[in-house]
Backbone as XML, in Angstrom:
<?xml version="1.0"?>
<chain id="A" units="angstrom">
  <residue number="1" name="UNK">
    <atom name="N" x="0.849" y="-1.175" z="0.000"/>
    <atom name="CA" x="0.000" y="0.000" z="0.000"/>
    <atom name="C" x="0.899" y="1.245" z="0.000"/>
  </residue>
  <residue number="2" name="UNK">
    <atom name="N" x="0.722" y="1.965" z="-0.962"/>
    <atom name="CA" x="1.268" y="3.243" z="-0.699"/>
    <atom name="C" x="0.576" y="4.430" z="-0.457"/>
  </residue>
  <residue number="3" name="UNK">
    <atom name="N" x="1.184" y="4.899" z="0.406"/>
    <atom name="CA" x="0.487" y="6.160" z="1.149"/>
    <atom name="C" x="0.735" y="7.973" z="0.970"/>
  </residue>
  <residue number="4" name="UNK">
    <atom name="N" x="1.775" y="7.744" z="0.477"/>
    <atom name="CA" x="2.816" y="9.271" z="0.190"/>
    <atom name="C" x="3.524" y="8.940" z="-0.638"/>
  </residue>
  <residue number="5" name="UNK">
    <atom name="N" x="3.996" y="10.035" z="-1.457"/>
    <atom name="CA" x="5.262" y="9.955" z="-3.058"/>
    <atom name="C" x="5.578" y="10.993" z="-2.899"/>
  </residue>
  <residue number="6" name="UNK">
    <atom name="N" x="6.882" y="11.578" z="-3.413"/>
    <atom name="CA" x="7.018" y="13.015" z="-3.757"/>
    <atom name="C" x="7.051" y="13.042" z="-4.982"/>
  </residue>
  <residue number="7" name="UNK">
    <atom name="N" x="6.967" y="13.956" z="-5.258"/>
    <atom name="CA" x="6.611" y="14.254" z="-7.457"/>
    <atom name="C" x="6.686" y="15.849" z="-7.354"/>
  </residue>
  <residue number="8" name="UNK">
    <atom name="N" x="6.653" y="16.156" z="-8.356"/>
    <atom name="CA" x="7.132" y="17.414" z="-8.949"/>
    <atom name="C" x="6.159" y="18.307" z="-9.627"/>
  </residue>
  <residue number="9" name="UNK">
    <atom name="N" x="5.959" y="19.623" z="-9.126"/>
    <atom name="CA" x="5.066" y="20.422" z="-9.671"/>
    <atom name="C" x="5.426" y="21.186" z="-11.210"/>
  </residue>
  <residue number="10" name="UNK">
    <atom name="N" x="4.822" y="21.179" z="-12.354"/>
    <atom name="CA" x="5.211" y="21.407" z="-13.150"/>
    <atom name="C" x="4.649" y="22.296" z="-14.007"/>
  </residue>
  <residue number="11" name="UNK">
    <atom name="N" x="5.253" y="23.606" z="-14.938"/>
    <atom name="CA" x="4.183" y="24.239" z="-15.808"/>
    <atom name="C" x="4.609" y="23.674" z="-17.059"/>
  </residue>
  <residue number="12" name="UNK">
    <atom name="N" x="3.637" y="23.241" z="-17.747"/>
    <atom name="CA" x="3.936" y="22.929" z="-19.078"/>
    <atom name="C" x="3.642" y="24.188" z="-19.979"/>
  </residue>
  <residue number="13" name="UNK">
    <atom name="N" x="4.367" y="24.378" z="-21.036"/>
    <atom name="CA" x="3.589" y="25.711" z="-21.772"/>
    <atom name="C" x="3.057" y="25.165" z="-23.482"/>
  </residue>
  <residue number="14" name="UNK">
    <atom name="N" x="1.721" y="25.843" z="-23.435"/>
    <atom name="CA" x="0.801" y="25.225" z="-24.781"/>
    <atom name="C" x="0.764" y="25.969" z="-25.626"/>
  </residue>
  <residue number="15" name="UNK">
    <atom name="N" x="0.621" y="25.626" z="-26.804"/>
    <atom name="CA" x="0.126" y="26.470" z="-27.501"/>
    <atom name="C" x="-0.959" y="26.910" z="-27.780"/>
  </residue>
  <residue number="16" name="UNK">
    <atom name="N" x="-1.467" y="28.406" z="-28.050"/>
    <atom name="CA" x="-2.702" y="28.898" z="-28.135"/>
    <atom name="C" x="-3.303" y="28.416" z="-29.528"/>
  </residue>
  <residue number="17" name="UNK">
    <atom name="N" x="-4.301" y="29.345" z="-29.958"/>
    <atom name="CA" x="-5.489" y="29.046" z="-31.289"/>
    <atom name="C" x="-4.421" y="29.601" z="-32.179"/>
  </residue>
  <residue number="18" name="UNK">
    <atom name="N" x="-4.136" y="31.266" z="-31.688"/>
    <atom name="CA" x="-3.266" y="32.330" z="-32.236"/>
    <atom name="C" x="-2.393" y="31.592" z="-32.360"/>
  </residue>
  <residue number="19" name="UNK">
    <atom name="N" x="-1.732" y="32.403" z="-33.699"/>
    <atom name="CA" x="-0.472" y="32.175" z="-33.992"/>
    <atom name="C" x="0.721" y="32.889" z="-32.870"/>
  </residue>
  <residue number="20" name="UNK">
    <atom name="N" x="1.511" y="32.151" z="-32.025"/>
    <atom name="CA" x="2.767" y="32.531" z="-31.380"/>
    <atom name="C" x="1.949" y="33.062" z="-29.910"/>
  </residue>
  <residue number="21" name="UNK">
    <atom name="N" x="0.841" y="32.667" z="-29.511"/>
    <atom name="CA" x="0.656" y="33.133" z="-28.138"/>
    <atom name="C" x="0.194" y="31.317" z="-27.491"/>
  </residue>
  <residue number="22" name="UNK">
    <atom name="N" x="1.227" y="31.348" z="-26.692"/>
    <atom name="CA" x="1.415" y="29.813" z="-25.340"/>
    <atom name="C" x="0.455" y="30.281" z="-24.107"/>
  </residue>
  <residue number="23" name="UNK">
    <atom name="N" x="0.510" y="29.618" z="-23.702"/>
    <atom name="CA" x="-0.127" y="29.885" z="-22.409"/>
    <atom name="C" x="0.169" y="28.690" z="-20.938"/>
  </residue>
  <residue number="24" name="UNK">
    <atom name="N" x="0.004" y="29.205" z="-20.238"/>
    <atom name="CA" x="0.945" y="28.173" z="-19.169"/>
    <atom name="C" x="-0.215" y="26.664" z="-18.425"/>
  </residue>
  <residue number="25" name="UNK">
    <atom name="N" x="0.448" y="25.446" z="-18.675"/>
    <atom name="CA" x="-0.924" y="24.732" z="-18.105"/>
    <atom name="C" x="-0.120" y="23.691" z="-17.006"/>
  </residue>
  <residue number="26" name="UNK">
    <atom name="N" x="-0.899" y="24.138" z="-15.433"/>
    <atom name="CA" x="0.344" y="24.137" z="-14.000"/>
    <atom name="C" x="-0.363" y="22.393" z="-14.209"/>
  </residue>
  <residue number="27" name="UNK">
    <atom name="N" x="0.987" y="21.679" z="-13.549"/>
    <atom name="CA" x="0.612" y="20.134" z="-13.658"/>
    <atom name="C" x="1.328" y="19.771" z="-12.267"/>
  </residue>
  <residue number="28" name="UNK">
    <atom name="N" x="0.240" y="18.504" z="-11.967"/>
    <atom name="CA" x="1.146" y="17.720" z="-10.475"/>
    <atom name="C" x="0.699" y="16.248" z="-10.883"/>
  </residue>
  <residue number="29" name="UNK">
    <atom name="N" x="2.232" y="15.819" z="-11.220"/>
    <atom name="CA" x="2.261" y="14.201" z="-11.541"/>
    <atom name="C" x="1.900" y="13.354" z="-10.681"/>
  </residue>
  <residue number="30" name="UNK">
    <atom name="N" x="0.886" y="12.330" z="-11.013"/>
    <atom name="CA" x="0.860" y="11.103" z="-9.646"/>
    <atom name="C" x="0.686" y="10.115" z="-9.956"/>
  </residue>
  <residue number="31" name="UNK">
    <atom name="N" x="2.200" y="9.262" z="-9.506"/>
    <atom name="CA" x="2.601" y="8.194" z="-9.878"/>
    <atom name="C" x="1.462" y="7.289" z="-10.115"/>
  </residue>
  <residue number="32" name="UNK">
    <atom name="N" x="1.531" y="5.860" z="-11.216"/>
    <atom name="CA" x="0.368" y="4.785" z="-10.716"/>
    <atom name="C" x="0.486" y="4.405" z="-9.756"/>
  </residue>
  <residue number="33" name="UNK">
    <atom name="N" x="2.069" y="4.146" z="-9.173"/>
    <atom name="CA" x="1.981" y="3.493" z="-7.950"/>
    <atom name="C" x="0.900" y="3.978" z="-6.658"/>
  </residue>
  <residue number="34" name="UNK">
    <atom name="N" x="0.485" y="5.146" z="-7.598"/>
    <atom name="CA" x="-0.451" y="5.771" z="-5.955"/>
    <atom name="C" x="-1.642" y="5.417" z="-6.684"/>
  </residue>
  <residue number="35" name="UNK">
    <atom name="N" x="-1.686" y="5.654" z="-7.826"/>
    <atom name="CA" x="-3.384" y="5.933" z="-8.304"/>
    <atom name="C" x="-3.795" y="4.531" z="-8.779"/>
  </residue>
  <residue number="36" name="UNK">
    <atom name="N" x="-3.210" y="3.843" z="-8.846"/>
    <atom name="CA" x="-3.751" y="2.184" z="-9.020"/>
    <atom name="C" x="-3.806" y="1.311" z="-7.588"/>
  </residue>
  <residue number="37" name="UNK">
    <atom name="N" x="-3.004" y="2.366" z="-6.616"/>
    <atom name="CA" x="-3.073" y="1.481" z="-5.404"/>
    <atom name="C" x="-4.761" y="1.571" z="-5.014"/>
  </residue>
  <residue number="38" name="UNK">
    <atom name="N" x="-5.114" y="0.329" z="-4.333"/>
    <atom name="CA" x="-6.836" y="0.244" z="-3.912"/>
    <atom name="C" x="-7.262" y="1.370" z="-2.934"/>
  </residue>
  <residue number="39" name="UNK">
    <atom name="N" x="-6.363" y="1.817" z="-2.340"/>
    <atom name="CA" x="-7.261" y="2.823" z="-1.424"/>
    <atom name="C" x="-6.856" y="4.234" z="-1.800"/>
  </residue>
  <residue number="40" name="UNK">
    <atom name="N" x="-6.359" y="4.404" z="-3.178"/>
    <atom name="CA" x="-6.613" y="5.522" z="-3.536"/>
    <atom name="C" x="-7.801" y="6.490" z="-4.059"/>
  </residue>
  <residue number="41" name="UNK">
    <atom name="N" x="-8.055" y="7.478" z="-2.937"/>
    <atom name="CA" x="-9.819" y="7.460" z="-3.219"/>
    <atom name="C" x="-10.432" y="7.924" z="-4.642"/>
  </residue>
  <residue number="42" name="UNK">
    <atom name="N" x="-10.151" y="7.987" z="-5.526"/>
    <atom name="CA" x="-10.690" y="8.932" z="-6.795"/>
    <atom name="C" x="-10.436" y="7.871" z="-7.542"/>
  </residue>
  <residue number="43" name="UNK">
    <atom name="N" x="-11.780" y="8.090" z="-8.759"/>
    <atom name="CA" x="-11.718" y="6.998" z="-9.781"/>
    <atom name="C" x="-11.320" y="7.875" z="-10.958"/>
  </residue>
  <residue number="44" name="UNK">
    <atom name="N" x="-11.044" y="7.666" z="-11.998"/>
    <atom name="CA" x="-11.012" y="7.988" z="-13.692"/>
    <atom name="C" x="-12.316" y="8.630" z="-13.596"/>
  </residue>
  <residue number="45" name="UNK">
    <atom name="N" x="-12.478" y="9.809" z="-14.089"/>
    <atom name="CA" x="-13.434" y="11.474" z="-14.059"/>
    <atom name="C" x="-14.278" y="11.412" z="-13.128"/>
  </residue>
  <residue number="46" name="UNK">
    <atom name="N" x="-13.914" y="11.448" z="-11.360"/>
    <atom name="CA" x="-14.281" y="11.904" z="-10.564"/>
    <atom name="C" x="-14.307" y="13.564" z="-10.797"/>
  </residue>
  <residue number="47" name="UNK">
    <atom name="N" x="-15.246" y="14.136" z="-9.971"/>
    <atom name="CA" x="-15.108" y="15.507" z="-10.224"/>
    <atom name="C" x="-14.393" y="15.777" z="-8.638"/>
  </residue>
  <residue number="48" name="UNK">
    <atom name="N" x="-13.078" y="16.801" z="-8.997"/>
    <atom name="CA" x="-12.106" y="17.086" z="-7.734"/>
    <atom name="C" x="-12.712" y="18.390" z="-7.102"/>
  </residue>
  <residue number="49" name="UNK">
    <atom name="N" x="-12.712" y="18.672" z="-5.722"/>
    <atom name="CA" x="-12.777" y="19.780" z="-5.493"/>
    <atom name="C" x="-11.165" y="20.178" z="-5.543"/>
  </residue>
  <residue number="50" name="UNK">
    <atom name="N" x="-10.552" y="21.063" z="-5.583"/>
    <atom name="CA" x="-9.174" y="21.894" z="-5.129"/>
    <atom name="C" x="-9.265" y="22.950" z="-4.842"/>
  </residue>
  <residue number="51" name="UNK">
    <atom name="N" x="-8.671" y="23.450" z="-3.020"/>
    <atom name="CA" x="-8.572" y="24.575" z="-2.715"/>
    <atom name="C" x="-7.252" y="24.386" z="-1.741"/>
  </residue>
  <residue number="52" name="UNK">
    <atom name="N" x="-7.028" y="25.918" z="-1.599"/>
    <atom name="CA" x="-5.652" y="26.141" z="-0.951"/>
    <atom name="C" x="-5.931" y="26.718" z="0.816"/>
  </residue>
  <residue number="53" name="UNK">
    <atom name="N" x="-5.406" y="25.433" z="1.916"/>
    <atom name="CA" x="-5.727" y="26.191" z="3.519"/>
    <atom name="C" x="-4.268" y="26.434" z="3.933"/>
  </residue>
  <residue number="54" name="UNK">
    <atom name="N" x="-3.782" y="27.448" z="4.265"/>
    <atom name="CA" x="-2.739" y="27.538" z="4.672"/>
    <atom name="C" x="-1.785" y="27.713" z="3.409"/>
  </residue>
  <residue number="55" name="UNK">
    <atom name="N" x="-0.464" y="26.352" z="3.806"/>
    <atom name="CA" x="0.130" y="26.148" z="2.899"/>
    <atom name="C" x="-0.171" y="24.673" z="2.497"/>
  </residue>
  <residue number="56" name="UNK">
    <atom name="N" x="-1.128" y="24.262" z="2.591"/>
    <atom name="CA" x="-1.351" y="23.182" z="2.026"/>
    <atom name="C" x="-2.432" y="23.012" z="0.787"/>
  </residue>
  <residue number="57" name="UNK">
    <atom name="N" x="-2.321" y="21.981" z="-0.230"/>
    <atom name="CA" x="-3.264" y="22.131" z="-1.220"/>
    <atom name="C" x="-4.620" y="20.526" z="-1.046"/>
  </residue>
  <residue number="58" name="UNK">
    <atom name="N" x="-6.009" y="21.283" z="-1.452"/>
    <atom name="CA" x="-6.221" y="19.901" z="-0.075"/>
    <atom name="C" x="-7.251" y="19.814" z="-1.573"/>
  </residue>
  <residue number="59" name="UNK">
    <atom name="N" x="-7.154" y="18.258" z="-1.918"/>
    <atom name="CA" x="-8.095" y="17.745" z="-2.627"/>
    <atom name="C" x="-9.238" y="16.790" z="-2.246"/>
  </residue>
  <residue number="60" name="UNK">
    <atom name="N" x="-10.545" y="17.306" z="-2.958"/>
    <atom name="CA" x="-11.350" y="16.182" z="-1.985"/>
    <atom name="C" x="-12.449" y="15.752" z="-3.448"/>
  </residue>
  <residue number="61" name="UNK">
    <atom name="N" x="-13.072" y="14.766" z="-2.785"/>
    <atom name="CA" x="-14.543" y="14.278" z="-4.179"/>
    <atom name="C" x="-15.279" y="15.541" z="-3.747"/>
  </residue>
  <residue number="62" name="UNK">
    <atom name="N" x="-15.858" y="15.735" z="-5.079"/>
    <atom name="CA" x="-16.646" y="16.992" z="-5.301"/>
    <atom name="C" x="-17.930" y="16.399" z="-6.277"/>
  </residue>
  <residue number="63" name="UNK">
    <atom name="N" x="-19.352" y="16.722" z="-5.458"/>
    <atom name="CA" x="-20.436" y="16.254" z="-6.099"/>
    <atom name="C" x="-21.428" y="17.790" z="-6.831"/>
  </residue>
  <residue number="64" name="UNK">
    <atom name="N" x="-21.221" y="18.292" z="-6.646"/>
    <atom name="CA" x="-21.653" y="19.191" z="-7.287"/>
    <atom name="C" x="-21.656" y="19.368" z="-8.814"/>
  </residue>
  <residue number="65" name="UNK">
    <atom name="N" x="-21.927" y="20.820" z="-9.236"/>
    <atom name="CA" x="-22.001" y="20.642" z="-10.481"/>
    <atom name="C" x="-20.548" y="21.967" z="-10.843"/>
  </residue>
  <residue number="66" name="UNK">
    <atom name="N" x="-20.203" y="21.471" z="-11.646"/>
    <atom name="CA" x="-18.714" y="22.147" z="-12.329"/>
    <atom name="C" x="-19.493" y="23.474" z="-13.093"/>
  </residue>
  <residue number="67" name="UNK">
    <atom name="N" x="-19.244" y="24.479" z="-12.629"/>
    <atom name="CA" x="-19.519" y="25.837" z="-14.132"/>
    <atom name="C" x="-18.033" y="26.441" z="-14.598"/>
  </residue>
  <residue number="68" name="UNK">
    <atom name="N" x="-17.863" y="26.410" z="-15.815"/>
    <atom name="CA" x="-17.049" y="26.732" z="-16.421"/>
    <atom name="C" x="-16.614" y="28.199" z="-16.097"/>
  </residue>
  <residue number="69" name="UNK">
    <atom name="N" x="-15.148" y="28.407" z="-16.229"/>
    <atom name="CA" x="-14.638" y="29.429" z="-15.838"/>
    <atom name="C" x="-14.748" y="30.428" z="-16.535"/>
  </residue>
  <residue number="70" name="UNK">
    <atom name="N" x="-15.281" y="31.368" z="-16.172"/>
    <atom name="CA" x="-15.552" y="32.873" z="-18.005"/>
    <atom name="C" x="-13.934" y="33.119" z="-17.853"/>
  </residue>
  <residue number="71" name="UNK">
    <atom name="N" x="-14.222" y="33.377" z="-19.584"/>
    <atom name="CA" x="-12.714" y="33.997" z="-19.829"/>
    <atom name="C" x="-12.619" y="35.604" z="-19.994"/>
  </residue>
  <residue number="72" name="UNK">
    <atom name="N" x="-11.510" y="35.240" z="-19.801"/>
    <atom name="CA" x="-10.880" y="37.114" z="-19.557"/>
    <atom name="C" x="-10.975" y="37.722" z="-20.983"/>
  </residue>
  <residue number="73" name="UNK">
    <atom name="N" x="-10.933" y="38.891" z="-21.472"/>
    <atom name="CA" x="-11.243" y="39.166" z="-22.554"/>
    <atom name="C" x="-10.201" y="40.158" z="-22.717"/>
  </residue>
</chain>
């Protein structure tokens, strides 16, 4: 059973629609060894809540309904 990993926070940068404008998309890798282990709680398209207490980043199952983020203009 694994319980803890360390992994690496990462920005990947994408490309936009536009020609020559990227944009940054923040990533946190997690190993299979965690996400295939059985008591890892989240299945394949659970909906996540994510928020920030402190300095910690705390993920939980989220049943609600998702509204899309408006974009900046």
């Amino acid at each position: 059973m694994v319980k803890k990993i360390v992994t690496r926070f990462i920005i990947a940068k994408k490309k936009g629609r536009k020609k020559g404008v990227f944009y940054k998309s923040p990533r946190i890798y997690l190993s299979t060894k965690l996400t295939d282990d059985s008591s890892f709680p989240f299945k394949e398209n659970d909906k996540v809540l994510v928020k920030i207490q402190g300095k910690k980043l705390i993920i939980e199952r989220y049943s609600g309904k998702i509204e899309k983020a408006k974009r900046k203009n």
